[in-house]
N, C-alpha and C positions, 0 to 999 in steps of 0.2 A: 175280688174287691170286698167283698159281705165279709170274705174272713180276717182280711188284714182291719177291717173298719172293726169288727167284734175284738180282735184282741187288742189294738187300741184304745178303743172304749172303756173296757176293762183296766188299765193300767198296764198292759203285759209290754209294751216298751220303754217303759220306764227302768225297768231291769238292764236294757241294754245303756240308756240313754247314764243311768245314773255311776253305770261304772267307771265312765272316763275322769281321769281325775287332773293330771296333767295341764301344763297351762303354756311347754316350751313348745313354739310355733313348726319346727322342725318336726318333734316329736308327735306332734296332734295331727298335723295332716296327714303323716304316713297312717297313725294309727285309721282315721278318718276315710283313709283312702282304702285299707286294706277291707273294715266293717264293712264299706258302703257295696264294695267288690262283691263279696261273700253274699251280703242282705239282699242286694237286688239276684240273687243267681236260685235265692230261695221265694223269697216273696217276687218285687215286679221294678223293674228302674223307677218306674213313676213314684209307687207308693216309700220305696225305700229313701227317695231324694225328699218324701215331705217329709218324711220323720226325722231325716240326716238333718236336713237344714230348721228343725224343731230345736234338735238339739244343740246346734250352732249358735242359736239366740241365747242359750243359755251360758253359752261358755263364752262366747264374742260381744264385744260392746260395741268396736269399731266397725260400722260398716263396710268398710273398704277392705277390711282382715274377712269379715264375712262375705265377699264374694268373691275372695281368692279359695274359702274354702268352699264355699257354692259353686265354682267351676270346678277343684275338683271330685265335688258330687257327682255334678254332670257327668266328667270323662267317667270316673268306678264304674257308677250308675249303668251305665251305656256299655261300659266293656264287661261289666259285672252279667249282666241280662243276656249278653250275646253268645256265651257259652253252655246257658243252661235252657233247655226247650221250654219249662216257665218262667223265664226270668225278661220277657217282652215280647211283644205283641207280634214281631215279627216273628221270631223263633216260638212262638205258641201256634201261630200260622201254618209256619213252615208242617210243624211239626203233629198237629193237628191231620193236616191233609195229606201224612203219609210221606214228605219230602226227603224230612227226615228221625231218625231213632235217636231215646235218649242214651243209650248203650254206645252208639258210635259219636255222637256231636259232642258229649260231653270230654273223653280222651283229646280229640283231637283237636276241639276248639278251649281248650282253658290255657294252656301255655301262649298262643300267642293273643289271646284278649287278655293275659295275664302281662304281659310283655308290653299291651298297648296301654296300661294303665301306668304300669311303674316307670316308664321312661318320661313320661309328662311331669311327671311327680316328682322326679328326683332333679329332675331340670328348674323345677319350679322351688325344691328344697335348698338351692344352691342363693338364693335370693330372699329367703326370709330369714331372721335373724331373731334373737331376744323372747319375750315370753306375750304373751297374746295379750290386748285388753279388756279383762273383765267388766261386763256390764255393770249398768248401775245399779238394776234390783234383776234378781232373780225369777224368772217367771215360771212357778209351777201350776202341778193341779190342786193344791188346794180348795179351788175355789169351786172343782167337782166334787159334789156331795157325794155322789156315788161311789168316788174312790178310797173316801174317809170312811165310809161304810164298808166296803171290803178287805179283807185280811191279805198280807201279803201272800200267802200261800195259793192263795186263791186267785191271786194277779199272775202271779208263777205259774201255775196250772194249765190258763186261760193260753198262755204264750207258748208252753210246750207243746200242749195237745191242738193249737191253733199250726203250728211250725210242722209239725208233725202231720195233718194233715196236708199240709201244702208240698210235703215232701214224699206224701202216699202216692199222691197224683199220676207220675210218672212211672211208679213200681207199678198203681193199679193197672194203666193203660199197657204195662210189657206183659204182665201177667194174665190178664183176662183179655187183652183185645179189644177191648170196646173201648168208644169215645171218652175222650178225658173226662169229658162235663159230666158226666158219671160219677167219676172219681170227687173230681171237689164236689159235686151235688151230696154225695156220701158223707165227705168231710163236712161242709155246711150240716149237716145233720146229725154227726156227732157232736160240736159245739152246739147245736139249738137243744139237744138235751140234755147237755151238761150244764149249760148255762140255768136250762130250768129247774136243774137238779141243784143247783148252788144258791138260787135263791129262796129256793124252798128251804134249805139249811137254813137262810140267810134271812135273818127278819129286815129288811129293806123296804122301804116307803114304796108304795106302785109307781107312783109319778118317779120314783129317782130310776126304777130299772129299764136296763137296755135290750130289752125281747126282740129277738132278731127281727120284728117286724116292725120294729122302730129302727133299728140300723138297715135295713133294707131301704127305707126314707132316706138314710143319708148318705149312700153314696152315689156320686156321680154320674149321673142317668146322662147326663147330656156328651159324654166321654163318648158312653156305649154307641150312643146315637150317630155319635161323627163317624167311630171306625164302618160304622155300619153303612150308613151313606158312604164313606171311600170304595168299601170294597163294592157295593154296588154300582157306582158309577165305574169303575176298572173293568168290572163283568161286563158292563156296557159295552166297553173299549173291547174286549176280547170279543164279544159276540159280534162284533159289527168289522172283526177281523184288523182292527188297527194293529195292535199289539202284536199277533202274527208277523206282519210286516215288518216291524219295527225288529223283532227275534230275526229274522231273515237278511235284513241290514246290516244289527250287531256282527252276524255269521261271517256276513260277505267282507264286512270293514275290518272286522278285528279279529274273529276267527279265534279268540283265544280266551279260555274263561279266567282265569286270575286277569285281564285288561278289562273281560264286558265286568266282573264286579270291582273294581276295582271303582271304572267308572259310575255303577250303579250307587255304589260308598259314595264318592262324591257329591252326587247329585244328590241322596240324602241330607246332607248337611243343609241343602236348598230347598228339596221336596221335601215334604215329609218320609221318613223311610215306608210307613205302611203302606202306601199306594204303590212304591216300588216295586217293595216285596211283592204285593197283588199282581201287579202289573206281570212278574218275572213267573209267578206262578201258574200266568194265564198265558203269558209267550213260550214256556217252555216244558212240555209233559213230560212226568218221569218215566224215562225211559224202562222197558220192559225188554225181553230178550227176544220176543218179535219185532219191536222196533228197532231197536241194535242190528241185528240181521238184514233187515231190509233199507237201512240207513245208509247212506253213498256214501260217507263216511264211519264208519259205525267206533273205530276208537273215541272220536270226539264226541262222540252219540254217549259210549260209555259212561261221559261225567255228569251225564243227567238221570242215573241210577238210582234207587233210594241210596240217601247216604251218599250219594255221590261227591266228587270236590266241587262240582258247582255250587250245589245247594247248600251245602256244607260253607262253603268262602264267601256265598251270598248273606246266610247268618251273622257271618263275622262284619262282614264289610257294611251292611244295612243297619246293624247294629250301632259299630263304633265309628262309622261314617258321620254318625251323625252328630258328634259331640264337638265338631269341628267349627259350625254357628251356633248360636246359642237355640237358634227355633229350630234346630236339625231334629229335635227327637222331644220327646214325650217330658221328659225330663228336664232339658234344658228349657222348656215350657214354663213347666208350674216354678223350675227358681228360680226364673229370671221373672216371674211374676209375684212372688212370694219375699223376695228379695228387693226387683226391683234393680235389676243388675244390666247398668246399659249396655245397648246392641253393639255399640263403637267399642266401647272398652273391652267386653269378650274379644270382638274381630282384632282387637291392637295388641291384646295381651297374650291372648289363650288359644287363640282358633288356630295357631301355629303350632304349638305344643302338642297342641291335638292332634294338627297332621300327622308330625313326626311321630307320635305315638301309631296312629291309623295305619302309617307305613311300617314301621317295624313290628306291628304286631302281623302282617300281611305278610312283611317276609322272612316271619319264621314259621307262619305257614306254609309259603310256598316254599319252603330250606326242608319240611318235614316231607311234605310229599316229593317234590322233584331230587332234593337232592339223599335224602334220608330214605324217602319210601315206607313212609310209616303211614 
């Protein structure tokens, strides 16, 4: 968060934000959907959905055009995040705690959360027509002093070596073994000396610069606060053995993991997904080749391996399950607040799209593994 807010502050998406030029409605959203896809899978669904829909005010007048393309923020957004270990909160989770590698999730989860994004898209391309309404005034930064004070190279800089470190993260962690927060702790610390390095070049007013200890102020503490309380209260749930039960039930009822996540996706879209994922990762330990052994089942025991297709289908389904309500995930949060995009009209419009999208990126998952074997 420190690093997405620092290159923001900086200008460094504006480079993305100001290359779109286009105004045919067909043509934007794909473009739209493909960026948001990509951006959320390097930065976070949340932070990529506010800047996406940043740029939407700039290029949309009509509201009602802006939250066709604020929903498909959301889906990118969500399908975007679900295939990369830092692209949300669950697959940082997952992937944190050893569930699973970025070596394996990312092969075998990008084709079908790639699949769950573009079928929504082109269903929804098939009903928009003609060129989009431009606002009535442009709203830039101008009116950041800050920004008129730095050089564009120096906005460029900020975004590479900002991008860069958000993409170390995962080499650091295969590389050395240790915990992520290592890694971006590192990267926050090359940007805090670069940055002091640029203003020292930079003769800038004190009051107009952004010293990481003023962007520390601004981002979102009470965010931190909520996952924090979830996952504490779930630890709850498992210490007091609910969850247990509840894994032991899935077992006995359904007996099959592409059914238990499949269900788990759905209830996302109602729950919140992090408490789910919490929940899944407190019901179900990765299995180890003592456990497999000793397991009355131990093929089924199998899919709870690192890497496993449990945890691996859990990513995907916890992910893109949730873009099916507009409150299912993180994302469709801040645009449907940001926006303003009513509950009714997602569920009448979009939350269907969504499905179909949810299911077909699920069954070319399960077409890789059962029927492919990949």
């Amino acid at each position: 968060m420190i690093t997405v807010e620092l290159i923001d502050a900086h200008g460094g998406f504006m480079f993305i934000t100001n290359r779109i030029k286009t105004n045919q409605k067909k043509k934007l959203l794909l473009l739209v959907a493909f960026i948001t896809f990509f951006m959320s899978a390097i930065l976070d669904n949340l932070t990529t959905s506010i800047v996406m829909v940043m740029l939407m005010r700039k290029l949309l007048g009509n509201y009602k055009e802006r939250w066709v393309f604020g929903s498909v923020i959301i889906i990118a957004a969500n399908s975007g995040g679900a295939w990369s270990p830092i692209g949300d909160v669950t697959t940082i989770m997952l992937w944190v705690r050893g569930n699973i590698s970025s070596s394996s999730t990312i092969p075998h989860l990008i084709l079908p959360s790639l699949v769950s994004m573009i079928v929504p898209v082109l269903i929804m391309m098939r009903f928009l027509h003609g060129k989009v309404t431009p606002p009535d005034a442009f709203t830039y930064n101008e009116n950041d002093k800050l920004l008129k004070e730095l050089r564009t190279k120096e906005k460029l800089s900020i975004l590479i070596l900002g991008v860069l470190c958000l993409i170390f993260v995962p080499i650091f962690k295969t590389i050395t073994h240790l915990p992520p927060f290592m890694g971006i702790l590192m990267g926050v610390g090359i940007l805090w000396i670069y940055t002091e390095l640029m203003y020292k070049r930079n003769i800038v007013n004190e009051d107009l610069k952004l010293r990481l200890s003023k962007i520390v102020r601004r981002i979102d503490g009470a965010t931190l606060l909520f996952f924090l309380g979830i996952l504490l209260a779930v630890d709850a749930l498992r210490c007091s053995g609910v969850l247990t039960d509840f894994a032991f039930w899935l077992d006995e009822t359904v007996g099959n993991v592409y059914a238990v996540n499949l269900i788990i996706g759905t209830l996302s879209a109602v729950v919140d997904n992090v408490p789910l994922v919490a929940g899944a990762i407190g019901m179900y330990p990765v299995a180890t080749d003592a456990i497999i052994a000793t397991a009355t089942d131990p093929t089924y025991m199998a899919n709870f391996v690192q890497d496993g297709i449990f945890w691996q289908f859990l990513a995907y389904c916890a992910g893109v399950g949730g873009s099916m309500l507009i409150i299912g995930s993180a994302a469709g949060v801040v645009v449907m607040g940001l926006e303003r995009i009513n509950f009714i009209w997602y569920l009448k419009n979009i939350s269907l799209l969504a499905l179909i999208g949810y299911l077909a990126g699920a069954g070319v998952y399960i077409l890789q593994n059962v029927v492919l074997g990949l």
